[in-house]
C-alpha positions in Angstrom: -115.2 135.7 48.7 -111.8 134.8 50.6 -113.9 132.2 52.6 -115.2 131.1 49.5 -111.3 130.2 48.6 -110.5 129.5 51.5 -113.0 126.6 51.6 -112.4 125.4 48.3 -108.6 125.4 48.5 -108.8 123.4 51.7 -111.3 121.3 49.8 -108.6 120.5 47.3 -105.8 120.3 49.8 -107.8 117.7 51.2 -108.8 115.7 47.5 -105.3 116.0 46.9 -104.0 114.4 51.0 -106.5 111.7 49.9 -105.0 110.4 46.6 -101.6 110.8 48.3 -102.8 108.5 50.9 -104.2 106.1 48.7 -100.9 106.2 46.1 -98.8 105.5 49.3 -101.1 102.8 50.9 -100.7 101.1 47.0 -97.1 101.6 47.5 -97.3 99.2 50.9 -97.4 96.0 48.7 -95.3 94.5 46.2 -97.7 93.6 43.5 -96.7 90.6 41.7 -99.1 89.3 38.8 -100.0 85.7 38.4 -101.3 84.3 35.2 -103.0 80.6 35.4 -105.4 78.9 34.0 -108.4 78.3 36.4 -111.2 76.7 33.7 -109.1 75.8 30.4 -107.1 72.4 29.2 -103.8 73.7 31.3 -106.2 73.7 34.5 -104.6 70.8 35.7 -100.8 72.0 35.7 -101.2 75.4 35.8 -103.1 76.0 39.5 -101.0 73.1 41.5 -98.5 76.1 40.1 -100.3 78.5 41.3 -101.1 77.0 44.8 -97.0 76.9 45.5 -97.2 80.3 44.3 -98.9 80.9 47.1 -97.3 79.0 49.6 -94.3 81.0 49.0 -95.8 84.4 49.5 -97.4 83.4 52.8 -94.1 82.4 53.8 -91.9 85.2 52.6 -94.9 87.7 54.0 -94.3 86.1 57.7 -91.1 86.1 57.7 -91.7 90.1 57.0 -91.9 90.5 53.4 -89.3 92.4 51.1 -87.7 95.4 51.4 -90.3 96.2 54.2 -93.0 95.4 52.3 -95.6 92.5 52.2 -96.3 90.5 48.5 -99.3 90.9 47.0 -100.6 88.5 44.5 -102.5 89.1 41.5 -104.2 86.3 40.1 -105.9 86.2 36.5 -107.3 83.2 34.7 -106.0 83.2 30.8 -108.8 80.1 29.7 -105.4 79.0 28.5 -106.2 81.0 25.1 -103.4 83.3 23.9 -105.0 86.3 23.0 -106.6 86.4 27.1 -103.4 85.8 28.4 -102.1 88.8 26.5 -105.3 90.8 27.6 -105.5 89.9 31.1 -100.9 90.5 31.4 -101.6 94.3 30.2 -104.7 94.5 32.6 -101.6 93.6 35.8 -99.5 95.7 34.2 -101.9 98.5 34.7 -102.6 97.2 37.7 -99.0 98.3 39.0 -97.0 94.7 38.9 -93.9 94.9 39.3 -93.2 91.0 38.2 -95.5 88.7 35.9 -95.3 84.9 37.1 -96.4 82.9 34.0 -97.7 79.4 35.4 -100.2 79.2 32.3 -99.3 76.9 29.0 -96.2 77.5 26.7 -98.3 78.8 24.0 -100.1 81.3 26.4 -96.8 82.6 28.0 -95.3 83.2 24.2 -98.4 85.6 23.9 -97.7 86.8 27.0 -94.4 88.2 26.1 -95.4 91.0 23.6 -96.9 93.0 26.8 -93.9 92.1 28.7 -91.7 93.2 26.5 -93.6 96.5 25.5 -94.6 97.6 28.7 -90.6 96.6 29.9 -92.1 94.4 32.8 -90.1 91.4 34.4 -91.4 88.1 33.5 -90.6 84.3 34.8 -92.4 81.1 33.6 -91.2 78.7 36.5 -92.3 75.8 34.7 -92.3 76.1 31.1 -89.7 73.9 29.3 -90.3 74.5 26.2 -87.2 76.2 24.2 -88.7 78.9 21.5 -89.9 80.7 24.6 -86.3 82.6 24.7 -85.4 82.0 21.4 -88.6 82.8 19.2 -88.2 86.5 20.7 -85.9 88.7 22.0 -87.0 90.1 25.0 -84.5 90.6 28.0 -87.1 91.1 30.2 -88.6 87.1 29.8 -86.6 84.8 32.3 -87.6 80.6 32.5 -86.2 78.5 35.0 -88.6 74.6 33.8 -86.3 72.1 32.3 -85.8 72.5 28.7 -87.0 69.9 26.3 -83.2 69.3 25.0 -82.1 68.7 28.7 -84.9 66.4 29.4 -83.9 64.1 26.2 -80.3 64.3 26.7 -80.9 62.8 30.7 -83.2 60.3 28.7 -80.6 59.2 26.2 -77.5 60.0 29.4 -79.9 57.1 31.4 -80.2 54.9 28.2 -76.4 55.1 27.1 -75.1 51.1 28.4 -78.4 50.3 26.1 -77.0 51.5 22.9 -80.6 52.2 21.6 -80.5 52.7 17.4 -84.1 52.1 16.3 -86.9 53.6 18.7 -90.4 55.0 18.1 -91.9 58.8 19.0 -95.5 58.9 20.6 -97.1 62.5 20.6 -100.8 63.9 20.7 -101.5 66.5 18.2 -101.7 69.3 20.7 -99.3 72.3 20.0 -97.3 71.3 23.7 -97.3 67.3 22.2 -95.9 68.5 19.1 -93.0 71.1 20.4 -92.0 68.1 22.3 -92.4 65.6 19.9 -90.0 68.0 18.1 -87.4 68.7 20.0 -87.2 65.0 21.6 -86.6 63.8 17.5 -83.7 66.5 16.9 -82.2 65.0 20.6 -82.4 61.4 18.8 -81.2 62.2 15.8 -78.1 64.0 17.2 -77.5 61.0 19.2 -77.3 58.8 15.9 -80.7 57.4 16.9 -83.3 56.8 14.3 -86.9 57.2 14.5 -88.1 54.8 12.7 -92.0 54.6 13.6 -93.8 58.3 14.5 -97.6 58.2 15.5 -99.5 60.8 17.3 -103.1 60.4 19.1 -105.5 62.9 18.1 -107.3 64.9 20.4 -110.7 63.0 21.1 -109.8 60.0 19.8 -111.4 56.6 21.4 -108.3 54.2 20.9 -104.8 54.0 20.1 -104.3 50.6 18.7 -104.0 51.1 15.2 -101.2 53.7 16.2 -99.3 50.7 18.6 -100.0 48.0 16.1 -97.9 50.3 14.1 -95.2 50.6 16.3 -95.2 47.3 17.5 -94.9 46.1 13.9 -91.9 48.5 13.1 -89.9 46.7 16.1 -88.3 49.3 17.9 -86.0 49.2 20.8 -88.0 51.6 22.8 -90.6 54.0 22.7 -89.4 57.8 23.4 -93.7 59.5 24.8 -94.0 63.2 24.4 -97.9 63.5 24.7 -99.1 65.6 27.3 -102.9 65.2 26.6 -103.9 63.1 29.8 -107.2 61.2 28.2 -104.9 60.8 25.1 -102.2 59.5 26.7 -104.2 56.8 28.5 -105.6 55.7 25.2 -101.7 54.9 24.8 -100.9 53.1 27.9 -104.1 51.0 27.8 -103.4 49.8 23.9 -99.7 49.0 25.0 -100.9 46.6 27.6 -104.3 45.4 25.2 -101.1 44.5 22.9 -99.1 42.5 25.1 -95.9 45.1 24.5 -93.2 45.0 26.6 -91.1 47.4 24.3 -89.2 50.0 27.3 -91.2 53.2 27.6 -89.7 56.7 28.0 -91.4 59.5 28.9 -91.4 63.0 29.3 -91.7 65.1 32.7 -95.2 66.0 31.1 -96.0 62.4 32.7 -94.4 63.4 36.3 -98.3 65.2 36.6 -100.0 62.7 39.4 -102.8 63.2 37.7 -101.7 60.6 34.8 -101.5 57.7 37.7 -104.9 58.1 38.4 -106.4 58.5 34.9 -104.3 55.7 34.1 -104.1 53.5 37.2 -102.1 50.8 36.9 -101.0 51.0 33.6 -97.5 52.8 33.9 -95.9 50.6 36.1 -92.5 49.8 35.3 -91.9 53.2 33.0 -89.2 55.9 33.6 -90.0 59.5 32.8 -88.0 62.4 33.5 -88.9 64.4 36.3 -87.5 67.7 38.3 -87.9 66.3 41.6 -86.3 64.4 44.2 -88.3 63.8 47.6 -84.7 63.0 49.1 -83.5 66.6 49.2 -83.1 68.4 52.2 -85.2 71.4 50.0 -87.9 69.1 49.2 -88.1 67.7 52.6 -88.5 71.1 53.8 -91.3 72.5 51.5 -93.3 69.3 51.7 -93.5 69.9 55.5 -95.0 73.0 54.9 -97.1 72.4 51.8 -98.5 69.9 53.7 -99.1 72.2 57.1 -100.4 74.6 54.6 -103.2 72.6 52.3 -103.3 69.3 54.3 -102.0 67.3 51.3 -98.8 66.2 49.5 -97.1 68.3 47.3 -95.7 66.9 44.1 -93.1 68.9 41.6 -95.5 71.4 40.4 -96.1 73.1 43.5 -92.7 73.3 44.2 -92.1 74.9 40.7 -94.3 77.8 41.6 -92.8 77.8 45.2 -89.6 78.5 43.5 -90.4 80.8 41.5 -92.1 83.4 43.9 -89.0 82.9 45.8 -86.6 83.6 42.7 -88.7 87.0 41.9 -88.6 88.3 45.6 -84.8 87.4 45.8 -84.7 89.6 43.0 -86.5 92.1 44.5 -84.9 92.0 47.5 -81.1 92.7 45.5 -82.3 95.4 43.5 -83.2 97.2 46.4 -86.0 98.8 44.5 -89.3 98.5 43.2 -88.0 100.0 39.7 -89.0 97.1 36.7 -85.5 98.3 35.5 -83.5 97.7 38.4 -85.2 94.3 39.1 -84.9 92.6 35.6 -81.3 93.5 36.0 -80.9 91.7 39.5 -82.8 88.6 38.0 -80.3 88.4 34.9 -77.7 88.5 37.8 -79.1 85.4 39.8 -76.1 83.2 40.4 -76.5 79.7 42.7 -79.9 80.4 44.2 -81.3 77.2 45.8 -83.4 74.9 44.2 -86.5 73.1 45.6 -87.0 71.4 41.9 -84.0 69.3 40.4 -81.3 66.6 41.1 -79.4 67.3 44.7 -77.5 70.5 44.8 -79.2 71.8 41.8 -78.8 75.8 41.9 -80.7 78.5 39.9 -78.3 81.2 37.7 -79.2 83.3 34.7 -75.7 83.5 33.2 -74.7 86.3 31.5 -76.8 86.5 27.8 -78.8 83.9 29.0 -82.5 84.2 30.4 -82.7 80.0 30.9 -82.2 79.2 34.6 -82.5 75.9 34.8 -79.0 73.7 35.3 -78.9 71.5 32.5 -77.7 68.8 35.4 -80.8 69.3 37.0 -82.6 66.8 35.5 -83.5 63.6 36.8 -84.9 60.5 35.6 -87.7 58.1 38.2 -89.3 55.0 38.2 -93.1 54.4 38.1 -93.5 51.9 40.3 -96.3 50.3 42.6 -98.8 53.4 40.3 -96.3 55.9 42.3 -93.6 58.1 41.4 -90.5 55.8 42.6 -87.1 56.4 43.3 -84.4 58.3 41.3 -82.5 56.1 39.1 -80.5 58.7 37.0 -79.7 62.0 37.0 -77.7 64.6 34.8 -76.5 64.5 31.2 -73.3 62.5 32.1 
C-alpha cells in the first residue's frame, strides 16, 4: 500500500512539475494581442498596420526583448464586424495578453472596448482618429495615438487661412467612417465661420458621381473639403470632377494618404492636398523605411509606420512599469511623456497628458501635395 502512495504521489508531484513548467515557459513571452482585419472592407488599412506591427517586434525581440523577455504577437482577424472584434479581444484576453493593439476600423475598436474595459486590459489603437473613441466611453484603460479628425481640419483650414475660404462644399460616402468624418470636418468649418453650403455623399455601390458634382459645381464653392474613405466611391468622385471640367481646390482627409487611392484612381488626384501623418524627410522615417524595406522588400508608407509605433509605445510601457501586471502598465502608458514619433510633422513626440488617453500632438499634423500620382512634398504643417 505505501508503494501504492508512494507511486501515485510521485505521479502527482510530477503532473504538478509539468503544469509548473508549462505556466513558466508561458511566462517567457510578452503576449501582446493584435486585432486586424485580414478578409473585411478595413483589409486594406488595417494589415499594412499590422505588417509595422511586426516589424517592430522583430526589432525590439533582437535587440533582446523587454524586461528579459521576447514579444509575442497574437494576431486575430475581426472581418471588420463589431460584434467579432469583441469576441475574438476576450478570446486574447484569455489567451493571457497583456496589451491589445487595435489596428481594425473605428467602429470595431469602439466594440472592442467593452472587453477592455471589463477585463481591465491596456488598449492602443495606433491609428484611429476618430474622436468618440475616448469620449463615447470612459475607460482609462483605452489609449489612441492617430490624428484626430478636429486636428486634421484645423491643419486643413491652418494651410488654407491666406485663402479666406467662406463658401465650400463637404464630399462623404455613406459609410459609418465617411460620416464621423464628414461630421467632425463640418463642426471644424463651422467654428471657423465657414459655411457649407453644398453637402453630397456617394453611396456605397454606386456607378457615378456626377449628379452629386453637378451639384456642387452648380452651388459655386470655393473649395471642396473630401471625407470619404470608400476607395471605389471615392474614385467615382475624382473621375466626375475631371468628366466636369472642375478646377474647384480639393481638400482631403489623411483617409486619402492610403497608396492604394493613387492606383485605384491613377491619375486623377494630381494637384490635391490631403492631410497626412508623415514626412519621408525625418530622420525617424528615414530610419524605419530602411528597415521596412530590409524587412518586406518594399516601401513603407504611413500606415506601417503607425503600427511600428505603436508596438514600440506599448513595450516602452512595458519596459517602465517594470512588470507584467495590466495595472502597473496602463499606468506607465498614461505616464508617456515625449516618446519619439515615426508618424507626424519633424520633432513630433508621443505624451498621454494627465486625464488624457489621446497621444497624438495636435502639431503633428501635416498637410502634402499629390503630385506626379505620388504623395509629394510637405507644404504645411501644424495648426498655426
Amino acid at each position: 500500500m505505501t508503494s501504492v502512495i508512494s507511486r501515485r504521489l510521485f505521479g502527482a508531484c510530477a503532473a504538478a512539475a509539468v503544469l509548473a513548467a508549462g505556466a513558466a515557459a508561458a511566462q517567457d513571452t510578452i503576449k501582446i494581442g493584435v486585432i486586424t482585419d485580414k478578409t473585411g472592407t478595413a483589409k486594406f488599412y488595417a494589415e499594412p498596420v499590422t505588417e509595422g506591427s511586426m516589424l517592430a517586434a522583430k526589432i525590439i525581440n533582437a535587440a533582446g526583448g523587454v524586461l528579459g523577455k521576447k514579444i509575442e504577437l497574437l494576431i486575430e482577424d475581426d472581418q471588420n464586424k463589431p460584434d467579432v472584434s469583441a469576441t475574438v479581444a476576450r478570446k486574447l484576453v484569455d489567451a493571457g495578453v497583456v496589451f491589445i493593439l487595435s489596428n481594425t476600423s473605428t467602429t470595431a475598436t469602439q466594440q472592442q472596448q467593452t472587453v477592455s474595459l471589463e477585463t481591465k486590459t491596456p488598449q492602443l489603437t495606433p491609428s484611429n482618429s476618430g474622436e468618440t473613441l475616448t469620449t463615447q466611453i470612459d475607460n482609462p484603460y483605452f489609449f489612441q495615438t492617430g490624428p484626430l479628425f478636429s486636428y486634421q481640419i484645423n491643419t486643413l483650414l491652418a494651410y488654407t487661412r491666406a485663402k479666406q475660404f467662406k463658401r465650400v462644399a463637404l464630399m462623404t460616402d455613406n459609410s459609418e467612417l465617411g460620416q464621423l468624418v464628414a461630421r467632425s470636418f463640418k463642426a471644424g468649418l463651422e467654428k471657423a465661420g465657414v459655411q457649407v453650403i453644398v453637402e453630397e455623399v456617394v453611396q456605397r455601390g454606386a456607378t457615378s458621381a456626377v449628379p452629386q458634382m453637378q451639384k456642387v459645381r452648380a452651388a459655386n464653392p470655393e473649395a471642396i473639403f473630401q471625407a470619404g474613405v470608400l476607395g471605389p466611391e471615392m474614385v467615382l468622385f475624382f473621375r466626375a470632377y475631371h468628366q466636369l471640367g472642375m478646377k474647384t481646390p480639393i481638400l482631403g482627409s489623411y483617409n486619402l494618404s492610403i497608396p492604394l487611392y493613387l492606383t485605384m484612381a491613377k491619375d486623377l488626384m494630381d494637384g490635391i492636398v490631403i492631410v497626412d501623418a508623415y514626412d519621408r524627410e525625418k530622420p525617424e522615417v528615414k530610419a524605419f523605411e530602411e528597415q521596412f524595406q530590409k524587412e518586406y522588400g518594399r516601401p513603407a508608407f504611413n500606415l506601417n509606420a503607425y503600427g511600428y509605433d505603436g508596438v514600440r509605445l506599448i513595450a516602452d510601457a512595458i519596459k517602465r512599469a517594470g512588470s507584467l501586471d495590466k495595472e502597473k502598465i496602463r499606468a506607465a502608458m498614461q505616464a508617456t511623456k515625449d516618446f519619439p514619433a515615426t508618424i507626424g510633422a519633424k520633432g513630433m513626440k508621443y505624451t498621454f497628458p494627465p486625464g488624457k488617453r489621446t497621444g497624438f500632438d495636435p502639431e503633428g499634423v501635416v498637410v502634402r501635395l499629390i503630385e506626379n500620382n505620388a504623395h509629394g512634398r510637405v507644404v504645411h504643417a501644424g495648426q498655426k
